[in-house]
Biopython code that builds the backbone (N, CA, C, O; Angstrom):
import numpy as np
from Bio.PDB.StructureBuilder import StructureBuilder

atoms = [
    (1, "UNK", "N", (0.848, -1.163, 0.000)),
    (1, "UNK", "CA", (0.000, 0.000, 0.000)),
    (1, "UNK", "C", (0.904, 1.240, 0.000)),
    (1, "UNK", "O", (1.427, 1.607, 1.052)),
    (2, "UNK", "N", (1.079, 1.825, -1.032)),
    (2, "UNK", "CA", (1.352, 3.293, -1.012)),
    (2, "UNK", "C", (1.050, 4.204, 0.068)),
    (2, "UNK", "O", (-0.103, 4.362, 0.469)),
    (3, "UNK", "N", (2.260, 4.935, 0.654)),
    (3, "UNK", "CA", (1.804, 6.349, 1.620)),
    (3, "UNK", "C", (0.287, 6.997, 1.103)),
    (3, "UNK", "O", (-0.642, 6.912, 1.906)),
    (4, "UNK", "N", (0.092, 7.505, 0.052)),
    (4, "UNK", "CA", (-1.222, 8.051, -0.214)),
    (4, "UNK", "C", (-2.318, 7.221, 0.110)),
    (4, "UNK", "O", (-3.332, 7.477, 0.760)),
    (5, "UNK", "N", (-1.908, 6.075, -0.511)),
    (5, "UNK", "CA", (-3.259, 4.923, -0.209)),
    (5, "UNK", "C", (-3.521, 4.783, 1.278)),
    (5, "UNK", "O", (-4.643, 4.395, 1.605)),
    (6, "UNK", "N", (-2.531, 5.078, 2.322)),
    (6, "UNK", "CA", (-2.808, 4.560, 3.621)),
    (6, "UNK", "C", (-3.172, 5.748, 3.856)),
    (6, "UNK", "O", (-4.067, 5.557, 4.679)),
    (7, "UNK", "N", (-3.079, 7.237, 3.655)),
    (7, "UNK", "CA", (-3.761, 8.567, 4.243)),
    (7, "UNK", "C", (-5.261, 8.586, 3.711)),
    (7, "UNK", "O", (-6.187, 8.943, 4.439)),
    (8, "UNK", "N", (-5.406, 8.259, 2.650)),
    (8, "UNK", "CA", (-6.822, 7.853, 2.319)),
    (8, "UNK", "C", (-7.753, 7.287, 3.120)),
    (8, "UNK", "O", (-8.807, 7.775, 3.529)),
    (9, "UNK", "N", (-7.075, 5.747, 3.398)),
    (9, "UNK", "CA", (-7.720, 4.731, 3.995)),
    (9, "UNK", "C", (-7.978, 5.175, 5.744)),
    (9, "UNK", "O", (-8.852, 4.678, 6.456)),
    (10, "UNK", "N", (-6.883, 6.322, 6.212)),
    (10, "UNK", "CA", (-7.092, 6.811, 7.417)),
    (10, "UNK", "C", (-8.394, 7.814, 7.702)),
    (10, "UNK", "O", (-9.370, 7.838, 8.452)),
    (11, "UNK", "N", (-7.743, 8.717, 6.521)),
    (11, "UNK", "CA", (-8.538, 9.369, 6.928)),
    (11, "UNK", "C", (-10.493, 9.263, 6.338)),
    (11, "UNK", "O", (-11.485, 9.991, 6.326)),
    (12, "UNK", "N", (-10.185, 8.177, 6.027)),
    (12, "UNK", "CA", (-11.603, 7.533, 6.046)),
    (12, "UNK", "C", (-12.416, 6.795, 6.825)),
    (12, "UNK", "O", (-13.540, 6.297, 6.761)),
    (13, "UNK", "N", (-11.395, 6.882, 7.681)),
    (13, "UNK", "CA", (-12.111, 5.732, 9.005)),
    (13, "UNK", "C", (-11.183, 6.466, 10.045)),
    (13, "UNK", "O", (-10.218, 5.749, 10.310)),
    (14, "UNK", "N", (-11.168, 7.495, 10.623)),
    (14, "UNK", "CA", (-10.165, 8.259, 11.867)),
    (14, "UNK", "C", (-10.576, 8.262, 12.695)),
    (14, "UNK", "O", (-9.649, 8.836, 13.267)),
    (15, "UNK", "N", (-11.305, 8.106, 13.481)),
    (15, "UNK", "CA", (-12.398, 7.668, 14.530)),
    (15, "UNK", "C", (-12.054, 5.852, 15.024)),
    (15, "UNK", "O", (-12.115, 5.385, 16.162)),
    (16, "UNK", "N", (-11.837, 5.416, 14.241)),
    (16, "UNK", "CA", (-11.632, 4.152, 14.006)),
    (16, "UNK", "C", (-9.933, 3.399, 14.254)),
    (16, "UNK", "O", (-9.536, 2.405, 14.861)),
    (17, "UNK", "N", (-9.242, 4.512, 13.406)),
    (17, "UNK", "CA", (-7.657, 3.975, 13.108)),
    (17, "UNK", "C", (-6.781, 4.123, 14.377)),
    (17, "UNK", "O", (-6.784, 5.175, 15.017)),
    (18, "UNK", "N", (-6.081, 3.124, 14.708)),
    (18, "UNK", "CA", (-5.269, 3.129, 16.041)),
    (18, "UNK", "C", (-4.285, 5.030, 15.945)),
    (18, "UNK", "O", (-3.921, 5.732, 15.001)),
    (19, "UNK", "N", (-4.229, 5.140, 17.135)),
    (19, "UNK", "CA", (-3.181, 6.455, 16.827)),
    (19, "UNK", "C", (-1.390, 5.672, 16.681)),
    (19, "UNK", "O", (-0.441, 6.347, 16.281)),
    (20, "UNK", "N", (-1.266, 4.327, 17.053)),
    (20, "UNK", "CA", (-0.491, 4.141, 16.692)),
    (20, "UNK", "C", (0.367, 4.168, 14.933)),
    (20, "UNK", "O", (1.463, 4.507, 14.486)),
    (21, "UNK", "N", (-1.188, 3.472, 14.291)),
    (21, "UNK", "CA", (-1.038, 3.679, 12.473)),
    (21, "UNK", "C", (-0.807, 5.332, 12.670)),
    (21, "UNK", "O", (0.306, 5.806, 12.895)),
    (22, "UNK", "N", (-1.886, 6.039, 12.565)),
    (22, "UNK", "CA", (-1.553, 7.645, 12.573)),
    (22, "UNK", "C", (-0.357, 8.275, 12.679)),
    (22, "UNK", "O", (-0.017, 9.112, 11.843)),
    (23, "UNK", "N", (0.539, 7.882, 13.897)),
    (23, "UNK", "CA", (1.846, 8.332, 14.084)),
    (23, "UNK", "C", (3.044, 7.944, 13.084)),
    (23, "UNK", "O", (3.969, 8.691, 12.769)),
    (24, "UNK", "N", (2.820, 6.508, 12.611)),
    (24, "UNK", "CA", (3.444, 5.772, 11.706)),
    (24, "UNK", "C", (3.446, 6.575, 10.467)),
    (24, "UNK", "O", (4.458, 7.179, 10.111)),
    (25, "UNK", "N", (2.284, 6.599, 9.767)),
    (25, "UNK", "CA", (1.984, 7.681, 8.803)),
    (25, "UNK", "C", (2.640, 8.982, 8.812)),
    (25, "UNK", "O", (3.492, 9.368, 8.012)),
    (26, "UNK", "N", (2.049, 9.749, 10.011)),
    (26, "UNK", "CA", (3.278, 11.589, 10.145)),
    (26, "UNK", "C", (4.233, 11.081, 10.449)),
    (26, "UNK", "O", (4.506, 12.043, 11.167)),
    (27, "UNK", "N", (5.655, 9.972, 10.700)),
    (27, "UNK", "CA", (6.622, 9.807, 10.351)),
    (27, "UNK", "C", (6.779, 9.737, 8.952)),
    (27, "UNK", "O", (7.920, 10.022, 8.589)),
    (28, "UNK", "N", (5.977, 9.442, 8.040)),
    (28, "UNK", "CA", (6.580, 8.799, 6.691)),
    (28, "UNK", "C", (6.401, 10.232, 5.866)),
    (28, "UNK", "O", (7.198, 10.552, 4.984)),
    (29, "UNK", "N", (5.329, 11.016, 6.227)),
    (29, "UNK", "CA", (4.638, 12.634, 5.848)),
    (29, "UNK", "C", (6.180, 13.170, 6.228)),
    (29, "UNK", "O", (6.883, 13.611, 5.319)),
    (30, "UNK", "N", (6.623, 13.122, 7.447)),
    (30, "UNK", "CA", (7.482, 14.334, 7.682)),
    (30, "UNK", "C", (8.212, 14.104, 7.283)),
    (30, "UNK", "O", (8.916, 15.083, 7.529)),
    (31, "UNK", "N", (9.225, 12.981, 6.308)),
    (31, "UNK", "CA", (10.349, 13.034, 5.122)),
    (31, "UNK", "C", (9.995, 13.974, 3.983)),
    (31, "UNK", "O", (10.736, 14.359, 3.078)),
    (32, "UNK", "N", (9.052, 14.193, 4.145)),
    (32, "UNK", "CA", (8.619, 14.794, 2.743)),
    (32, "UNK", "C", (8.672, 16.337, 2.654)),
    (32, "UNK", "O", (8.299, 16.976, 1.670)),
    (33, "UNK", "N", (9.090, 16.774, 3.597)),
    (33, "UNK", "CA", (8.750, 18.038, 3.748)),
    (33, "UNK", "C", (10.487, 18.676, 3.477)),
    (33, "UNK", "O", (11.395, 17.847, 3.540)),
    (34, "UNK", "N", (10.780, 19.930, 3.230)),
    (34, "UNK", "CA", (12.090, 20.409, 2.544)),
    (34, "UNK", "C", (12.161, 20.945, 3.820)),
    (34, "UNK", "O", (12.916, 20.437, 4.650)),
    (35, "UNK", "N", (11.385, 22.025, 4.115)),
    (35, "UNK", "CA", (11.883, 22.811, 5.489)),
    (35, "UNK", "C", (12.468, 21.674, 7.057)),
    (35, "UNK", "O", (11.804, 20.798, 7.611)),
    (36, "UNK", "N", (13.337, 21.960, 7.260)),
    (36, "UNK", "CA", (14.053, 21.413, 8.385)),
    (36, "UNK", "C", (12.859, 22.342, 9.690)),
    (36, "UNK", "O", (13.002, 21.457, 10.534)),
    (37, "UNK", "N", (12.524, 22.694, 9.937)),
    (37, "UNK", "CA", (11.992, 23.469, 10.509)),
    (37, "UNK", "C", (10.320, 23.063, 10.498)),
    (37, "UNK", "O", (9.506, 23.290, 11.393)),
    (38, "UNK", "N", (10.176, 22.640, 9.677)),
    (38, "UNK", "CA", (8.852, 21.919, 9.751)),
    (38, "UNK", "C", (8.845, 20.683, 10.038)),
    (38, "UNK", "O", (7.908, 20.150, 10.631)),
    (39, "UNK", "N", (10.063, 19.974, 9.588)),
    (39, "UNK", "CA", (10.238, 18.938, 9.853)),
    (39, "UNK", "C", (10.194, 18.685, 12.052)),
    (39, "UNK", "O", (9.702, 17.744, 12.676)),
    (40, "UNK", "N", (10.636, 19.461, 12.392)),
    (40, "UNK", "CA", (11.279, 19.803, 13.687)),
    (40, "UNK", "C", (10.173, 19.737, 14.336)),
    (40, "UNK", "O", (9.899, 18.909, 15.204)),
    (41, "UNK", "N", (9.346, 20.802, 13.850)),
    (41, "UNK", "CA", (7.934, 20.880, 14.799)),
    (41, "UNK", "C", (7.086, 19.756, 14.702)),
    (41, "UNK", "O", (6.358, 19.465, 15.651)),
    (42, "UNK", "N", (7.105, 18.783, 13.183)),
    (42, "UNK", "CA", (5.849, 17.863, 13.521)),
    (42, "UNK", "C", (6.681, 16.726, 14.228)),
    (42, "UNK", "O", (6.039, 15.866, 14.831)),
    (43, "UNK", "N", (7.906, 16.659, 14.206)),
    (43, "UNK", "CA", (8.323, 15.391, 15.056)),
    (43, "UNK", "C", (8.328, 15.940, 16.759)),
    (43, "UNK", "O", (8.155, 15.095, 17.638)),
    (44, "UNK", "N", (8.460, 16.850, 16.986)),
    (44, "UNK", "CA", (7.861, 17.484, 18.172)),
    (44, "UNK", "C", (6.658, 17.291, 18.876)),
    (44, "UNK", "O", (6.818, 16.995, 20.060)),
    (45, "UNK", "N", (5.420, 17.383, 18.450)),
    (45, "UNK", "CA", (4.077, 17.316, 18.207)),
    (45, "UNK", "C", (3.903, 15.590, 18.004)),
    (45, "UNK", "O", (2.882, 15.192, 18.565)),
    (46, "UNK", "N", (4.547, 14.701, 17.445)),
    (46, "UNK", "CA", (4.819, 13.213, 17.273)),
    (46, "UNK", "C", (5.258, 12.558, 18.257)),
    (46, "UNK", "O", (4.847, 11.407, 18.402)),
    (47, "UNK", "N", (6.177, 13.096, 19.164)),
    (47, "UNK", "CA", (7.172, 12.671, 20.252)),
    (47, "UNK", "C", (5.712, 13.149, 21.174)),
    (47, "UNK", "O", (5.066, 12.145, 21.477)),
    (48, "UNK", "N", (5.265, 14.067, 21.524)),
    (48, "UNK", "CA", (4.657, 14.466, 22.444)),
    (48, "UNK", "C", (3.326, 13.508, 22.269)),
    (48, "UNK", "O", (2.962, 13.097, 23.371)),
    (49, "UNK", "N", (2.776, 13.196, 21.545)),
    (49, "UNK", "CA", (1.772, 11.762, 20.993)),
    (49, "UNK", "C", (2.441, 10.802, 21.522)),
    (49, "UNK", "O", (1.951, 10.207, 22.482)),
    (50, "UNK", "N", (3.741, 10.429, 20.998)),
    (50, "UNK", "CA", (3.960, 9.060, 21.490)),
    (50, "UNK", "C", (4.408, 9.058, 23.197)),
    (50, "UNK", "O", (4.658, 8.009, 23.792)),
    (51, "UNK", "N", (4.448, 10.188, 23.738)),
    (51, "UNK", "CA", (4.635, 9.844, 25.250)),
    (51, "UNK", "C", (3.107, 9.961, 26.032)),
    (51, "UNK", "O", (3.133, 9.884, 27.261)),
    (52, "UNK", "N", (1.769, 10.147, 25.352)),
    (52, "UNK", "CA", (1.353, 9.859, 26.115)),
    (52, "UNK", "C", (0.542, 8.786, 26.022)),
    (52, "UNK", "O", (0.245, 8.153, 25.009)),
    (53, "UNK", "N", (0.126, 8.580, 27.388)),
    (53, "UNK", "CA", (-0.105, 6.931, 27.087)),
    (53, "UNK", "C", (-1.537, 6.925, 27.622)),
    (53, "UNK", "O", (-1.881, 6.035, 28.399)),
    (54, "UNK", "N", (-2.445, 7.952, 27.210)),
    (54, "UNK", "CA", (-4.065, 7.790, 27.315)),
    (54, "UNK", "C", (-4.450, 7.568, 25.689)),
    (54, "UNK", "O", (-4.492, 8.452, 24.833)),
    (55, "UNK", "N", (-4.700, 6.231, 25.523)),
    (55, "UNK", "CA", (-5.807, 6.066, 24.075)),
    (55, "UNK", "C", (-6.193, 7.315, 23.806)),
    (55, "UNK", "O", (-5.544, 7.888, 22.931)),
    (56, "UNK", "N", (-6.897, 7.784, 24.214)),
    (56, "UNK", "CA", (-8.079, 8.679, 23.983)),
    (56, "UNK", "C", (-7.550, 10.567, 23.945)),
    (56, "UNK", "O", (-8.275, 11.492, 23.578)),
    (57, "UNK", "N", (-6.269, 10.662, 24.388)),
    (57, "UNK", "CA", (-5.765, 11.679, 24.661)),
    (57, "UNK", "C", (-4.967, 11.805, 23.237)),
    (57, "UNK", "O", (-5.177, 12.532, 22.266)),
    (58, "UNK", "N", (-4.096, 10.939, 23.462)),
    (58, "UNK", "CA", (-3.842, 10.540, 21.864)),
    (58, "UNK", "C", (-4.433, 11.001, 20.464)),
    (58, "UNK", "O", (-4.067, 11.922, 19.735)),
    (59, "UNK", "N", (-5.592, 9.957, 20.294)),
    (59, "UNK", "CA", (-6.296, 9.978, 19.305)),
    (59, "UNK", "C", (-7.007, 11.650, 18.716)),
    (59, "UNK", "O", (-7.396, 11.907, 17.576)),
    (60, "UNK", "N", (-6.987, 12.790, 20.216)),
    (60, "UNK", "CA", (-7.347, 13.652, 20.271)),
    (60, "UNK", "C", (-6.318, 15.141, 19.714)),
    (60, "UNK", "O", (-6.544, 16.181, 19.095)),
    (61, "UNK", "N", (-4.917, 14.367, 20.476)),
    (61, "UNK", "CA", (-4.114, 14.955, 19.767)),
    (61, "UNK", "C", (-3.616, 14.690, 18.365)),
    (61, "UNK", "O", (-2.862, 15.419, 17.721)),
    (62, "UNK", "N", (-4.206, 13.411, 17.941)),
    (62, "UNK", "CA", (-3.775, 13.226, 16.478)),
    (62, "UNK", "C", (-4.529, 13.793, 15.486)),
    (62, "UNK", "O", (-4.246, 13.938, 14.297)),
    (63, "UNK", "N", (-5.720, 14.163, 16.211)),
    (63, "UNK", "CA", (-6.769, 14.670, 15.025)),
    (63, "UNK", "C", (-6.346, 16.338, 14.986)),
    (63, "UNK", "O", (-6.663, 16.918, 13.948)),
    (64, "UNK", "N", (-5.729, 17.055, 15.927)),
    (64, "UNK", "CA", (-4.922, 18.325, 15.442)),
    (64, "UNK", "C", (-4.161, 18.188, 14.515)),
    (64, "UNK", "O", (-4.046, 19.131, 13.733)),
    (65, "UNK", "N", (-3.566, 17.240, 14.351)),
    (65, "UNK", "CA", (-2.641, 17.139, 12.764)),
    (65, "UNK", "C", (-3.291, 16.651, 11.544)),
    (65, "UNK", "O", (-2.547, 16.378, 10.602)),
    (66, "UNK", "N", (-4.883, 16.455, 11.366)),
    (66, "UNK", "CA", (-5.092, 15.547, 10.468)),
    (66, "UNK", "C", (-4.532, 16.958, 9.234)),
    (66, "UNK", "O", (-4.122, 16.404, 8.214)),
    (67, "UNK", "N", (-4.470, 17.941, 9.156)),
    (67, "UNK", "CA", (-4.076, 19.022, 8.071)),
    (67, "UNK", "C", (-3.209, 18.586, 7.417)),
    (67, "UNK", "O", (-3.278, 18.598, 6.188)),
    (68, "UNK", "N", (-1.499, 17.769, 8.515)),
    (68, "UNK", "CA", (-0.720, 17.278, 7.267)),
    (68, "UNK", "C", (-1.487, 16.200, 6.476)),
    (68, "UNK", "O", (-1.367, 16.095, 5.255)),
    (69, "UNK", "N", (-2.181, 15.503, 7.125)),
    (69, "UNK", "CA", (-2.534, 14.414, 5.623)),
    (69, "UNK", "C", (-3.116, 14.804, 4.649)),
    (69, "UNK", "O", (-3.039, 14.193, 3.583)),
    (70, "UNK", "N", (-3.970, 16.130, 4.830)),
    (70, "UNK", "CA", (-4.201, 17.094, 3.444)),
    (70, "UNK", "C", (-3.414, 17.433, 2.611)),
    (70, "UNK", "O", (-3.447, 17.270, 1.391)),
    (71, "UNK", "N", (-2.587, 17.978, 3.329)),
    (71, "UNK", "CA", (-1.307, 18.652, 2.699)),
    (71, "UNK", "C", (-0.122, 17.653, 2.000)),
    (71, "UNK", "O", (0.625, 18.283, 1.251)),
    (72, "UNK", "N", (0.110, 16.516, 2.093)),
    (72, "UNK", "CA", (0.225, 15.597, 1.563)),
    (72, "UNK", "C", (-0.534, 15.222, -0.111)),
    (72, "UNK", "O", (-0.207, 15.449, -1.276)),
    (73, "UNK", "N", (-1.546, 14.621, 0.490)),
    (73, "UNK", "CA", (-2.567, 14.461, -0.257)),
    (73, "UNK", "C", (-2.635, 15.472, -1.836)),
    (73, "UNK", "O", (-2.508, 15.153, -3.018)),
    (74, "UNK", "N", (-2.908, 16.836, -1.116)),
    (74, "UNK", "CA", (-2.459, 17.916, -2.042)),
    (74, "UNK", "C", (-1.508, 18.100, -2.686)),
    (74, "UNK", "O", (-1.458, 18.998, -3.527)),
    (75, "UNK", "N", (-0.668, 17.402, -2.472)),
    (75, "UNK", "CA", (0.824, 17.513, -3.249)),
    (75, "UNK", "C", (1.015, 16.581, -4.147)),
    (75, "UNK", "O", (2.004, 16.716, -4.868)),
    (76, "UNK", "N", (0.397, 15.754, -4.288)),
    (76, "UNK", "CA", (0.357, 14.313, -4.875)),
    (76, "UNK", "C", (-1.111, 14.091, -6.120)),
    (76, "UNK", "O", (-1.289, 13.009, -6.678)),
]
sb = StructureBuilder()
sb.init_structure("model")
sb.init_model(0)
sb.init_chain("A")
sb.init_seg("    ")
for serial, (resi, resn, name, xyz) in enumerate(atoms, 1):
    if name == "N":
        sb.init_residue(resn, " ", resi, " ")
    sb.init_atom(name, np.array(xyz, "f"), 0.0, 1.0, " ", f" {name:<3s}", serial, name[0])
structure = sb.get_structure()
């Protein structure tokens, strides 16, 4: 499955998708990006997801980023 195919398939069911897939995904998004500096902040925002350890806190903070999978998406 292609990166695009899996932002699709997420964000078609996000309510649904572990935040673990999610995080997996904005790792593979944030190679893509030129600015070092953008790069910086979403692995920031990624690290701060993966330390916490409420399901539900998580999933809440992952849906503040669903924009990169647009922005992705949009580029492609």
């Amino acid at each position: 499955m292609t990166l695009e195919d899996n932002i699709k398939k997420i964000l078609s069911n996000f309510e649904n998708t572990s935040s673990e897939e999610i995080i997996e995904t904005l790792n593979q998004i944030q190679n893509h990006f030129q600015s070092s500096i953008t790069q910086d902040y979403l692995r920031g925002k990624i690290d701060t997801i993966s330390n916490t350890t409420n399901e539900q806190e998580r999933k809440k903070l992952c849906k503040n980023l669903k924009p990169y999978f647009d922005w992705y998406l949009q580029g492609n």
